[in-house]
N, C-alpha and C positions, 0 to 999 in steps of 0.2 A: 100747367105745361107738362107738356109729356114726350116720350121719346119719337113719336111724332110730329109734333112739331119741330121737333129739332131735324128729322129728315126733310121735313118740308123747305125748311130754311137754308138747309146743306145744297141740297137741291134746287135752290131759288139764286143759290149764290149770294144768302146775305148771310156773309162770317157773323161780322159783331152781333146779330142776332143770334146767332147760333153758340157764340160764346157764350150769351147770359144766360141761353135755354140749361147748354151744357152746365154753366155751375149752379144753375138753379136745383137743377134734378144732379146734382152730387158727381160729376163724371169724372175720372180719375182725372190728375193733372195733368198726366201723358197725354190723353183725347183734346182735351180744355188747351191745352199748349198749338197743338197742331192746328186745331183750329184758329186761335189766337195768330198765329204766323198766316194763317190764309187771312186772315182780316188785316192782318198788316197790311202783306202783299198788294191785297187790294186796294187798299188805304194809299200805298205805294204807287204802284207800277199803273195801274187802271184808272186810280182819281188824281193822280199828285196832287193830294192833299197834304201838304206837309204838317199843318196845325193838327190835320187829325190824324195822322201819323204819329207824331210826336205826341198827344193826349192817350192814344189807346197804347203805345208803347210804355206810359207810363202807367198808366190804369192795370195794365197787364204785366207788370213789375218785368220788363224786359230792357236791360241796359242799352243805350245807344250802340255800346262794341260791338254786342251780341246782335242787334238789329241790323245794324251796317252790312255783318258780315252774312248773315241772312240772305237777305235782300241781294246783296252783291251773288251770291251761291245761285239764288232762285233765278237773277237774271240770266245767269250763264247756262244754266238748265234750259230757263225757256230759250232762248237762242239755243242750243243747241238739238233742242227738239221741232226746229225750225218755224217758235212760234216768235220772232223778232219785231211783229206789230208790237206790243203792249211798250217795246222797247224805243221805239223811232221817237224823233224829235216831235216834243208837244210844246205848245204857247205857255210860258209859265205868266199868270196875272199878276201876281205878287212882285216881280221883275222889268215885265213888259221883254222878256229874253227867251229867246226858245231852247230848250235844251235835250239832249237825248237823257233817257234813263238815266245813264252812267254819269253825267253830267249835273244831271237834278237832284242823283244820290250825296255830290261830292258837297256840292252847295249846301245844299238842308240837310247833312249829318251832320257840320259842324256847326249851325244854327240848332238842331235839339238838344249839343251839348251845353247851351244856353238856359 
């Protein structure tokens, strides 16, 4: 792997890829970190996945406080850069309940404190 690949994957929008590229080829923790947070996010706000949320937050030795608070920042960013799709009400399956963002954050943070 090479730093090639790792733009390929930046560019492709596939974070957790792009994390293993990054610590594979040694990238400081500072780069390794930010991208770790775009994998979250994603993980987040684009798949509400919360199992794998909660697995790559652990993997990526990232405490639930520090996660929450994140995520809750990243939301209000995108809302205020008027990109408030990722945030609208989705079907959650685990539930059978629909929930906005804000709502799905409040639910499954105190569930990966589990």
């Amino acid at each position: 792997m090479n730093a090639d690949d790792l733009k390929f994957e930046i560019e492709r929008k596939n974070f957790v890829r792009a994390v293993r590229i990054a610590v594979s080829l040694g990238m400081s923790k500072d780069t390794t970190r930010v991208l770790q947070l775009r994998a979250l996010w994603q993980m987040a706000a684009l798949n509400r996945n919360s199992a794998g949320v909660k697995i790559l937050a652990q993997e990526y030795g990232v405490p639930e406080r520090e996660l929450k608070k994140y995520l809750q920042n990243r939301a209000n960013q995108e809302r205020e850069n008027g990109n408030a799709k990722v945030l609208s009400t989705c079907f959650d399956m685990a539930t059978g309940k629909y929930y906005t963002f804000e709502e799905w954050l409040e639910f499954y943070a105190e569930k990966w404190k589990e």
